[in-house]
N, C-alpha and C positions, 0 to 999 in steps of 0.2 A: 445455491446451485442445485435444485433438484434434477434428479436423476444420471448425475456426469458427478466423474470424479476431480475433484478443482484441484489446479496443480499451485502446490505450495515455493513461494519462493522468498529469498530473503534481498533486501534493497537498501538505502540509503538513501533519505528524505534532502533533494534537491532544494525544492521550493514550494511556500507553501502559495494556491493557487486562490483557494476562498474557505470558507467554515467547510471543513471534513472534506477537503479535497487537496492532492499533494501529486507534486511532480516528482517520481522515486525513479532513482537510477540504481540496474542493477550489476551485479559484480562483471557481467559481458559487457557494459559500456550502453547498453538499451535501457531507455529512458522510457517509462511509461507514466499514466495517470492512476493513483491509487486514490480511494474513497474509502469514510468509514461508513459505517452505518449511524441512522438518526440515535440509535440509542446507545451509540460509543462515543459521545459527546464530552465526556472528559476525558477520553483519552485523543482524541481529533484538539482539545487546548493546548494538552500536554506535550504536543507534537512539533517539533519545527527543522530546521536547516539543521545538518548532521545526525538526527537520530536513526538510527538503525532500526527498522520495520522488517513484521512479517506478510507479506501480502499471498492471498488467495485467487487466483487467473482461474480464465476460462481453457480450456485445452481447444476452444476455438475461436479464442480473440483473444490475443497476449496484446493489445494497447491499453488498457487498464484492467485493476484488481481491488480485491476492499482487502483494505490494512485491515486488519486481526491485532497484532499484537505488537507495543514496542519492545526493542532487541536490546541487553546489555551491552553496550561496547565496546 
């Protein structure tokens, strides 16, 4: 996201939709689509129903974000 500050948030991984793509619900009860990127493709295997993620939004479109980082439990 150049030139905008991306707002960090934390979710838990609903469903997973295709390779690096995840339906994350977050602690408000809104439900968005989170993505990795192509070159976080072990951590997008690694991923499934209950893990806890960090996702990166736009501060001008909160309906999807790219997953960053899985969360400890």
């Amino acid at each position: 996201m150049s030139g905008e500050r991306a707002i960090e948030l934390e979710g838990t991984i609903v469903e997973r939709l295709s390779e690096g793509a995840f339906r994350v619900e977050l602690a408000n009860g809104h439900r968005m689509v989170g993505f990795t990127r192509l070159r976080d493709q072990d951590l997008a295997r690694a991923l499934g129903p209950g893990d806890r993620v960090r996702l990166e939004v736009s501060p001008f479109d909160f309906s999807s974000g790219c997953v960053r980082k899985k969360l400890e439990r």
